[in-house]
C-alpha positions in Angstrom: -12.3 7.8 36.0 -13.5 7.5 32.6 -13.7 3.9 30.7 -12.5 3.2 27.3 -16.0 2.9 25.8 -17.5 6.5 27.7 -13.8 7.9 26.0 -14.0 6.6 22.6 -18.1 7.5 22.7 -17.0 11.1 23.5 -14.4 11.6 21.3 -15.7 9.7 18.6 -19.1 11.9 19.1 -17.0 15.0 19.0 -15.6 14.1 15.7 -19.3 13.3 13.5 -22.1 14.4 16.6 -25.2 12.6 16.5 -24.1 10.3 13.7 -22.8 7.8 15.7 -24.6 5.0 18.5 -22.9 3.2 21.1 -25.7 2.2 22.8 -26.1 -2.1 22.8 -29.5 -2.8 21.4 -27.7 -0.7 18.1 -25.1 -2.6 18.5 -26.7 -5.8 18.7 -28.5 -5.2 15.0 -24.4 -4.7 13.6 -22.9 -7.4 15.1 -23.6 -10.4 12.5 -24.7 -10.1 8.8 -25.8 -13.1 6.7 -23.1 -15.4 8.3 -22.8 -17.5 11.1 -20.5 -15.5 13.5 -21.7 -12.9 15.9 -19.2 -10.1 17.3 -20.3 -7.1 19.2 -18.7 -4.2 17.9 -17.6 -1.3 19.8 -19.3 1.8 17.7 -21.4 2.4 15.3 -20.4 5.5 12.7 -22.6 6.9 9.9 -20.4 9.1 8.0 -21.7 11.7 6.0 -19.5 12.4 4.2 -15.7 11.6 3.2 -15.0 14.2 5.6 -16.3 12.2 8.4 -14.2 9.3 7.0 -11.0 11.1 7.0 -11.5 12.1 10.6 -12.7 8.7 11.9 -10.4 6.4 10.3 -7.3 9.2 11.3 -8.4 8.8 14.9 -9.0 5.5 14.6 -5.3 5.0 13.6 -3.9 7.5 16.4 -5.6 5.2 18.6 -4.9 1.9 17.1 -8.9 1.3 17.0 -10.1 -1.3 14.3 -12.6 -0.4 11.7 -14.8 -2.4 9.5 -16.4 -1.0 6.8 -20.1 -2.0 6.3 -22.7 -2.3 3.1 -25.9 -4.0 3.3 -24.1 -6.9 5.5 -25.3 -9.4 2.7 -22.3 -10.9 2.8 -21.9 -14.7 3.8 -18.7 -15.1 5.0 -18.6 -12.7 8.0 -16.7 -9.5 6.1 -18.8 -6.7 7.9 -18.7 -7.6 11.5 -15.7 -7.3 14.0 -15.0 -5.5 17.2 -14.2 -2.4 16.4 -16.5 0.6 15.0 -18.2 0.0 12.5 -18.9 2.2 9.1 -22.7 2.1 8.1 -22.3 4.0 4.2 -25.8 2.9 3.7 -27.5 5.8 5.8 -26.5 9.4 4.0 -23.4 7.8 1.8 -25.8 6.8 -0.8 -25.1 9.7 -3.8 -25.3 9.1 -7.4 -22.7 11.9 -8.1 -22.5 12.0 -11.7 -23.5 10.1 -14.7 -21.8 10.3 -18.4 -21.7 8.1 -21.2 -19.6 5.2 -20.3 -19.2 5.9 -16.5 -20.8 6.6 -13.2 -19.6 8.5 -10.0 -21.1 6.8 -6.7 -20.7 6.9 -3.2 -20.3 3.1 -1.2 -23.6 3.3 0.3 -25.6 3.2 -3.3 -27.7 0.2 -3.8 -27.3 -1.4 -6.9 -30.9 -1.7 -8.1 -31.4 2.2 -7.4 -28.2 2.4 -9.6 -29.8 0.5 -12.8 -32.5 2.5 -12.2 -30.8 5.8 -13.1 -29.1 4.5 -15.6 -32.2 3.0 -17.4 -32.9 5.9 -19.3 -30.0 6.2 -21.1 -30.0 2.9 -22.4 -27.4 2.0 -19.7 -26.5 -0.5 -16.6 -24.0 -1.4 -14.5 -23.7 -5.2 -15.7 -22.5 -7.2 -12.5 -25.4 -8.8 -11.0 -25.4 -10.7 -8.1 -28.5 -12.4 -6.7 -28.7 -9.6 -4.0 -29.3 -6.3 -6.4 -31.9 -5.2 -4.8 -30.0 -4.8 -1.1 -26.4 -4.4 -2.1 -23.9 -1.5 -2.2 -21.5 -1.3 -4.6 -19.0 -0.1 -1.5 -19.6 -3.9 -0.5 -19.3 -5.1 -4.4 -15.7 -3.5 -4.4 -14.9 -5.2 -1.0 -15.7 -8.7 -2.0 -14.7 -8.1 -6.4 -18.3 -9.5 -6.8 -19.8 -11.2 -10.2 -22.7 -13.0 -10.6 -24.9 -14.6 -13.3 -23.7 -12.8 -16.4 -20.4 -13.3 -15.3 -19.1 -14.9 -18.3 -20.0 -12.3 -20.2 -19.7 -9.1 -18.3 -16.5 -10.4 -15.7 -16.7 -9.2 -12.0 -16.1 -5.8 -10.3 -12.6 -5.5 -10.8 -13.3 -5.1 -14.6 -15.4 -1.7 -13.7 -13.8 0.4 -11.8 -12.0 3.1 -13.6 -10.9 4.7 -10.1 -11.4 4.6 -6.4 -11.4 8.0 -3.9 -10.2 5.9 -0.6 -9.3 6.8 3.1 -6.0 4.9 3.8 -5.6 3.6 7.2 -3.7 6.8 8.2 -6.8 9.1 7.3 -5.0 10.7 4.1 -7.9 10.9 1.2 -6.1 9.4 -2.1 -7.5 8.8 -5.4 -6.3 5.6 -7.5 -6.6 5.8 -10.2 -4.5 4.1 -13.5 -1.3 2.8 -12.8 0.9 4.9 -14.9 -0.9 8.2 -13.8 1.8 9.3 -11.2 0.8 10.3 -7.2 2.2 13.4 -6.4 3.6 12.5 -2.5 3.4 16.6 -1.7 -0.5 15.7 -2.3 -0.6 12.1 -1.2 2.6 11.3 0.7 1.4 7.9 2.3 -0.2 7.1 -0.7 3.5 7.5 -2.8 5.1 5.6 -0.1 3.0 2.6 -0.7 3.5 2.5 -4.2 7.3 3.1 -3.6 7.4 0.1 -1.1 5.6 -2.0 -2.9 5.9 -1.5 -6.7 9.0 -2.8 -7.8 9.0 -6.1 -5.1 6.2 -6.9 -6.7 6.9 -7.2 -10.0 10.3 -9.3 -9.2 7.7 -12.4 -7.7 5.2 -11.6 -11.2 6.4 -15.1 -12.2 5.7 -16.6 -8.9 2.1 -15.0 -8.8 1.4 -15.9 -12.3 2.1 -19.6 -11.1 0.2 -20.1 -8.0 -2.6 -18.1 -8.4 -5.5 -20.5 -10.0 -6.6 -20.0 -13.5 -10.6 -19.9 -13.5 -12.8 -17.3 -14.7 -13.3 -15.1 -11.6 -11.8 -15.3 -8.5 -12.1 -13.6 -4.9 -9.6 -15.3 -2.4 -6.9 -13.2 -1.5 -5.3 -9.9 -3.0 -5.6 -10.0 -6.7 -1.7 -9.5 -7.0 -2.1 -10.9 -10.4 -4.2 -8.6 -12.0 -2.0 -5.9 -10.0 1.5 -7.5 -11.7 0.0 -8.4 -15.1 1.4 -4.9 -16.9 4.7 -2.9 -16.5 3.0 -0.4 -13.6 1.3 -2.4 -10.6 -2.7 -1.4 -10.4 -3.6 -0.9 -7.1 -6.8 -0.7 -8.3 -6.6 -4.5 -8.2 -5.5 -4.7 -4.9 -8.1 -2.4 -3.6 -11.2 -4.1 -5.3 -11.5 -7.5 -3.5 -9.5 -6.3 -0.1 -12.4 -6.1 1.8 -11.9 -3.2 3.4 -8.6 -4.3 4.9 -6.1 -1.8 2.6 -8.1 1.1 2.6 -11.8 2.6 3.4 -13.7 3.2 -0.3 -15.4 6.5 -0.5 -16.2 6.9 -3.9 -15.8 4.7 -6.8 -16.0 5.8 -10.5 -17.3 2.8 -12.5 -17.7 1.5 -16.6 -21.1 1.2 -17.8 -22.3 -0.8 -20.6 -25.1 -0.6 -23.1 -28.0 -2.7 -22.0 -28.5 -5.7 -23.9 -30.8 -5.1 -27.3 -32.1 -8.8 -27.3 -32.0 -11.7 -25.1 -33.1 -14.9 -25.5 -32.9 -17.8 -22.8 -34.3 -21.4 -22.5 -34.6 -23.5 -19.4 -33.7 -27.7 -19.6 -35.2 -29.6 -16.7 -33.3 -32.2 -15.9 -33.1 -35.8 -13.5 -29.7 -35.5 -12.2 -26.6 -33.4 -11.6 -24.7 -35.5 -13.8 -27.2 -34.5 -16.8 -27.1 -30.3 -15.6 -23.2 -30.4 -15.7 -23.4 -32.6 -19.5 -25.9 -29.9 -20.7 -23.6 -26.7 -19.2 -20.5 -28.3 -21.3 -22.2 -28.4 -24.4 -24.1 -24.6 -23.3 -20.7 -23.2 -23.1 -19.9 -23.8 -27.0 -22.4 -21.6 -28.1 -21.2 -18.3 -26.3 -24.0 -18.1 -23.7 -24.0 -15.0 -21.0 -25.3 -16.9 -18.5 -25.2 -20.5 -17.2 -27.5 -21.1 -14.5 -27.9 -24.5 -12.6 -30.6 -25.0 -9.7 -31.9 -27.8 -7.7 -35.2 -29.1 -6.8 -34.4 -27.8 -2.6 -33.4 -24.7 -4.9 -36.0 -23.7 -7.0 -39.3 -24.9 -5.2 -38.7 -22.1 -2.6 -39.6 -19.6 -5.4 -42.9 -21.6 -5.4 -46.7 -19.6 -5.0 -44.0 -16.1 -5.4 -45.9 -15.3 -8.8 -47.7 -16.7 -11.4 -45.6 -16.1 -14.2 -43.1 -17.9 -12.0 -45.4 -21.2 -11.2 -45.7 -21.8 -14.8 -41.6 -22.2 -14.7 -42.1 -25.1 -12.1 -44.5 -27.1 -13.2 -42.5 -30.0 -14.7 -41.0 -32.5 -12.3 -37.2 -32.2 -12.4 -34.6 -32.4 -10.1 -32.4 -29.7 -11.5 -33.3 -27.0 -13.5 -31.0 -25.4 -16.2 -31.2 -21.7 -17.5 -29.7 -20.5 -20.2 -29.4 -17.0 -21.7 -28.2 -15.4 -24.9 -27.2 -11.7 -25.4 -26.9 -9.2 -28.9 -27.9 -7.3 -31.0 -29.1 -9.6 -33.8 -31.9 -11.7 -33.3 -31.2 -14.4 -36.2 -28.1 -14.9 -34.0 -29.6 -15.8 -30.6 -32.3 -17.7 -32.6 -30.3 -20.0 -34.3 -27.9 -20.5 -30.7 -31.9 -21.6 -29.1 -32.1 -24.1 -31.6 -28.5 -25.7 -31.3 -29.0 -25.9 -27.7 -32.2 -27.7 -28.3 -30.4 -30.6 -30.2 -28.2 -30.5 -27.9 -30.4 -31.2 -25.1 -32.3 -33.5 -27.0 -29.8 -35.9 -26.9 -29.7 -36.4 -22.7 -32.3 -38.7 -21.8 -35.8 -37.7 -20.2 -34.9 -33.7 -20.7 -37.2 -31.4 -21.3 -36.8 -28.2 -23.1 -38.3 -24.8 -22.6 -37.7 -21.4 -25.1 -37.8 -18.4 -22.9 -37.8 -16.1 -26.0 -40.2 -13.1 -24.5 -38.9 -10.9 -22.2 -41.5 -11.4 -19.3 -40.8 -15.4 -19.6 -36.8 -14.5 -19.1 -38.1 -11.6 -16.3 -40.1 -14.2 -14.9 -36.6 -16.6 -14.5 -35.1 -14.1 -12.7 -37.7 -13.6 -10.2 -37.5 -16.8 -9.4 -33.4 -17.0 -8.8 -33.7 -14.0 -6.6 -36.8 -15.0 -4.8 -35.3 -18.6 -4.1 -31.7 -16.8 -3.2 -33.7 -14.2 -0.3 -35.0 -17.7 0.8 -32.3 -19.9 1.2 -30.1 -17.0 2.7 -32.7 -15.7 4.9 -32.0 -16.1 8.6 -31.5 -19.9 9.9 -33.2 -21.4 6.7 -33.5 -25.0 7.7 -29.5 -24.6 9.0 -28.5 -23.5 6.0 -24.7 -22.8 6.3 -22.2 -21.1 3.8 -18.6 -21.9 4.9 -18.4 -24.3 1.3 -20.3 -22.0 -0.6 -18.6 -20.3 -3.3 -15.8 -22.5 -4.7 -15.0 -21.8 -8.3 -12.9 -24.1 -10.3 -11.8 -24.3 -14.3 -15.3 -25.1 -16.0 -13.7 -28.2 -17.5 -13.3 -29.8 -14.2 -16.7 -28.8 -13.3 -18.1 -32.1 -13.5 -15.0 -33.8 -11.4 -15.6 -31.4 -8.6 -19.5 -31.6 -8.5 -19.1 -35.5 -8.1 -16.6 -34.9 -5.2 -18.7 -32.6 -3.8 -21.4 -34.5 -3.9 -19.8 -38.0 -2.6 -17.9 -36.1 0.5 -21.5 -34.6 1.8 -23.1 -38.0 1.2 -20.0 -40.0 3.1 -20.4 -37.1 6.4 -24.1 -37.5 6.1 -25.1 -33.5 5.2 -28.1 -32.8 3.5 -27.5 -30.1 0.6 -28.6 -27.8 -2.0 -26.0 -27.2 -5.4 -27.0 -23.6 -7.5 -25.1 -20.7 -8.8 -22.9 -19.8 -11.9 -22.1 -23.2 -13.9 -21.0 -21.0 -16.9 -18.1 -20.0 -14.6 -17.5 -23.0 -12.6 -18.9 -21.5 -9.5 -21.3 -23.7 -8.0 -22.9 -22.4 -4.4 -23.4 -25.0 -1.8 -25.8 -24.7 0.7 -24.9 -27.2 3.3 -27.6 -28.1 6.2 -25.7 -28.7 9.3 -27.4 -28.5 12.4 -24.3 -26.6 14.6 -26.4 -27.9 17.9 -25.6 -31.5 17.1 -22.1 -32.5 18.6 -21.9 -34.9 15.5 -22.1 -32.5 12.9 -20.3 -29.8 14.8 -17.4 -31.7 15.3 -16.8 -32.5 11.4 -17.4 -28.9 10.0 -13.7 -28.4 9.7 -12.6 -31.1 8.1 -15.5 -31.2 5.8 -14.5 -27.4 4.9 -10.4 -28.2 5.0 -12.0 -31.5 2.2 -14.0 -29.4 0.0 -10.7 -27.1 -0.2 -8.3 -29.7 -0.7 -10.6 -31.0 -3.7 -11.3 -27.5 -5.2 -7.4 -26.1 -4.8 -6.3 -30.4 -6.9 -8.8 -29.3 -9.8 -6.7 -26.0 -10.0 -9.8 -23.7 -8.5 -10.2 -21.4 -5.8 -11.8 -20.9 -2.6 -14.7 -18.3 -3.4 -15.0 -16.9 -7.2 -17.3 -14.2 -5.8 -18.2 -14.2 -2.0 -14.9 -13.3 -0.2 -13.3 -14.5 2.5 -14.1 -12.9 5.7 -13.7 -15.1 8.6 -14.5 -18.5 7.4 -11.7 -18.7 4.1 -9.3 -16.8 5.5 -7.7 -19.8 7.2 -7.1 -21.6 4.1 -5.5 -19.2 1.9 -1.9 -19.9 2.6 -2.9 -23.6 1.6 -4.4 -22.1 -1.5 -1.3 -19.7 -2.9 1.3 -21.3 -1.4 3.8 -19.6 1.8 5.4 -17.3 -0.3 2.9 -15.8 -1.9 0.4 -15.5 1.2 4.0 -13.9 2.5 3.5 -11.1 -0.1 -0.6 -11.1 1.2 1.3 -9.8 4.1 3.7 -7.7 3.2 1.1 -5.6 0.9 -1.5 -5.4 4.4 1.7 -4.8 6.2 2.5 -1.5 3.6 -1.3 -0.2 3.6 -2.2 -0.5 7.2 0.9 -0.7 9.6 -1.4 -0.3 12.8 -3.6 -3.3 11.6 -6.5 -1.4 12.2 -8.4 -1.9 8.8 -11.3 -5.1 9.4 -8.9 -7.0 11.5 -8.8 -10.8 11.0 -9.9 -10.9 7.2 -7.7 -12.3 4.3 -4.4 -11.8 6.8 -5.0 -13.9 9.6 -4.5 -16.7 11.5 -3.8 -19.8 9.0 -5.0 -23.7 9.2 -7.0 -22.5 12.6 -11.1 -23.5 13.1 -13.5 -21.7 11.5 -15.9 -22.3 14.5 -15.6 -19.5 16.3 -18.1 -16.6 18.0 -21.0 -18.9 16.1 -24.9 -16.9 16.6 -26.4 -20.0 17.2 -29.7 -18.3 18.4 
C-alpha cells in the first residue's frame, strides 16, 4: 500500500517531472533559512514556469497540502520554511522579462543585484536596498514589503509594484493590478469573489484601521489593510506585498524604477555612545538626508581586514559609528547640507567628523555595512539571535526606545549589538543568547513579549522591514488590537479557505512561545 510521501512524490513528479526532490539530504538544506527554527518540509518544487505554479498550488489545494513559497531564504524570522512543499523560484524562475522607461517585468526568483545590473545602462535602478542585495529575490522582497537604508527617501516595496501576476491558493492565475481597473470573474472568478467579499467590509472598519495601525515610516507586521483602505477602491496590491506568501503565490511582478542618483555626498560621525548617535540622527534628519545609518563597535569591526579602502573607515576609536548620505542633482546643495551637518556634529562632545564626498569613499561605506551584515547574520555568529530585531518606531521616540532597549538587555544580562535604519526609526538588534543555557532560554519570551510592549507604548511596530514569520506572529493581535487582527483573518480566510498558503505566518496562534522547532546544532 502506498504512503503519503511515495503518493504525493508521484503525483507531484507527474505534474513538473524531474523538477522536484523528495529525497532527505535535499530536504535537509530547505528546512531552515537565516532563523532559528528548523522544519523538515515535505517536497521540494522548482517550478519553471507559472505553468508549473498553477498546477502545483491547484493540486496542492485539492489535497489540502501546504506550500511555502521560497527566495534566497535570507529571511530572519523563519518565513520560508514549513512542512509542506516548498517553492524554490531561484533555480529557472529568475527572467528579466522586460525593461521600459519607468518599469521592469521580473520573475520572483531574480536577485536584486543582477536586477541593478540590467538596469545600469540606462541610467536606472530599482531603489530598495536591503543589506542582502547581492542574494535576494524580489519574490521574497514582495513577501516581506522590504526597505532598507535609503528608505527615507525611496519608501519600501509596496511603493513599487505597479502590478503582481499571482497563483491564488485555488490555482487560478490572476493579475492585480490598480484598484479601479475592474476583474472580469468570466476570466478570474475566484479572483472577483475575493474582491466582492472583501471590498466593501473593509472600507466600513477604514476608521478603525486608520486608528490602530502605528504611524512610523515603514512597516511590515501584519496585512497592510491601511494602505489597502486609504482610497475609495481597496488595493490588493497592498495586501499582497507584505503577506508573505500567505494570500497568494507571486509569479511575476511589474515594478517602478527610478533614475539613479546624479550626486551623492555622505559623511561618517564617530561617536562614544548611543546617546550621542541618536542626538546626531535628530539633528541629521533636518537636513533631508536619504540615509541614516547607525553602527556599533561589535557592528562595524567585523568589516575589519575586508578591504583597504574600508580599514581606512575604522581607524578612529569610536563606539558607534554614524553615516550619513545626501542625494540630487545639484552639488551646491549636498555641499552646503555636509557643512551644516558638520556644525552640527561639532557641538557633541569628543565627535569626530568625516566627508565622504568621492564616490569610492561612500562605495567604500557600503562595503563595509554589507560585509559586517553577511557577518553578523552568518550561521551561529557568536549566538546571534533575531527574534527583537527589526522594531521600528516614530523617529521622535527613537531615543526613548534605544534607552529601553538598552536598560531591559542590561537588567536580563544579554550581550548586544544595535545597527540599522535610524533615519527611519528602525534599529536592528542583534541579541547574543546562548539557547543551550537554561538561564537564558527560559527568559527569551518575556524579553521578546518586553521589547514589544515597549515598541507598541512609543506607538511603533513590531518589524518595519523583516516580517513576521514564526517568531512575530504571536504578537500581532497585541500590536492591532482584536478587531483588527479579526479582519487579519477574515482577509486569510477569503484568499486561502483551505489554509494551505505558508501555514502558521501572520495568522496564527496568538500570545503562544516563540521557542519552538529551535536548530540548535
Amino acid at each position: 500500500m502506498a504512503t503519503f510521501s511515495t503518493t504525493l512524490e508521484r503525483e507531484i513528479r507527474s505534474i513538473v517531472g524531474e523538477r522536484c526532490f523528495f529525497d532527505k539530504a535535499v530536504l535537509a538544506q530547505y528546512a531552515s533559512d537565516r532563523c532559528w527554527y528548523s522544519v523538515s518540509p515535505l517536497g521540494l518544487v522548482q517550478p519553471k514556469h507559472s505553468g508549473d505554479v498553477v498546477e502545483v498550488v491547484r493540486y496542492c489545494y485539492n489535497h489540502e497540502i501546504p506550500l511555502i513559497p521560497r527566495g534566497a531564504a535570507t529571511g530572519l524570522a523563519g518565513q520560508a520554511i514549513g512542512m509542506g512543499l516548498i517553492l524554490d523560484f531561484t533555480k529557472y524562475m529568475t527572467r528579466i522579462l522586460n525593461i521600459s522607461d519607468d518599469g521592469v517585468t521580473v520573475q520572483p526568483g531574480v536577485v536584486l543585484d543582477s536586477l541593478n545590473a540590467a538596469l545600469k545602462p540606462q541610467g536606472k535602478f530599482f531603489p530598495i536596498d536591503p543589506a542582502s542585495t547581492s542574494q535576494c529575490t524580489i519574490g521574497g522582497m514582495i513577501g516581506t514589503n522590504a526597505a532598507g537604508a535609503h528608505g527615507v527617501r525611496h519608501g519600501a516595496m509596496k511603493d513599487h509594484v505597479r502590478s503582481l501576476t499571482v497563483v491564488l491558493s485555488n490555482g487560478e492565475q490572476t493579475l492585480i493590478r490598480k484598484p479601479e481597473e475592474p476583474v472580469d470573474p468570466a476570466i478570474s472568478p475566484f479572483h472577483a469573489r475575493i474582491v466582492q467579499t472583501l471590498s466593501a467590509p473593509l472600507q466600513s472598519k477604514k476608521e478603525l484601521i486608520r486608528r490602530a495601525f502605528p504611524n512610523v515610516p515603514k512597516n511590515s507586521s501584519g496585512y497592510n489593510l491601511k494602505d489597502a483602505v486609504a482610497s475609495a477602491f481597496t488595493d490588493f496590491r497592498k495586501l499582497i506585498v507584505g503577506s508573505e506568501g500567505t494570500l497568494a503565490v507571486v509569479v511575476e511582478a511589474d515594478l517602478a524604477i527610478a533614475p539613479i542618483p546624479p550626486m551623492r555626498l555622505g559623511a561618517l560621525l564617530y561617536l562614544k555612545t548611543y546617546d550621542q548617535a541618536v542626538e546626531a540622527t535628530m539633528s541629521a534628519l533636518d537636513l533631508a538626508p536619504a540615509a541614516v545609518e547607525i553602527l556599533d563597535r561589535t557592528y562595524f569591526t567585523l568589516a575589519a581586514s575586508f578591504d583597504a579602502a574600508v580599514d581606512r573607515l575604522l581607524t578612529v576609536d569610536a563606539s558607534v559609528m554614524l553615516y550619513v548620505e545626501f542625494e540630487g542633482m545639484v552639488l551646491e546643495d549636498l555641499q552646503k547640507s555636509i557643512i551644516h551637518l558638520g556644525k552640527s556634529a561639532a557641538l557633541i562632545p569628543a565627535v569626530q567628523y568625516l566627508p565622504l564626498t568621492r564616490p569610492s569613499e561612500q562605495e567604500a561605506f557600503w562595503r563595509l555595512r554589507q560585509e559586517a551584515s553577511k557577518a553578523i547574520n552568518s550561521e551561529k555568529f557568536q549566538n546571534k539571535t533575531s527574534f527583537i530585531e527589526d522594531v521600528c518606531v516614530p523617529v521622535k521616540h527613537l531615543p526613548k526606545y534605544v534607552k529601553g532597549l538598552k536598560e531591559l538587555l542590561d537588567r536580563n544580562g544579554i550581550r548586544f549589538s544595535l545597527y540599522g535604519h535610524a533615519a527611519t526609526g528602525n534599529i536592528h538588534c542583534a541579541a547574543f543568547v546562548d539557547l543551550t543555557d537554561p538561564r537564558q532560554y527560559r527568559i527569551v519570551d518575556a524579553i521578546a513579549s518586553d521589547v514589544y510592549d515597549l515598541a507598541i507604548a512609543l506607538g511603533g511596530t513590531l518589524s518595519g522591514e523583516h516580517g513576521d514569520g514564526f517568531v512575530r506572529t504571536p504578537f500581532l493581535e497585541r500590536l492591532y488590537g482584536p478587531e483588527v487582527y479579526g479582519l487579519f483573518r477574515t482577509v486569510k480566510e477569503t484568499f486561502d479557505p483551505h489554509f494551505i498558503l505558508n501555514p502558521g505566518k501572520i495568522i496564527g496562534d496568538q500570545n503562544s512561545t516563540i521557542l519552538h522547532d529551535l536548530n540548535l546544532q
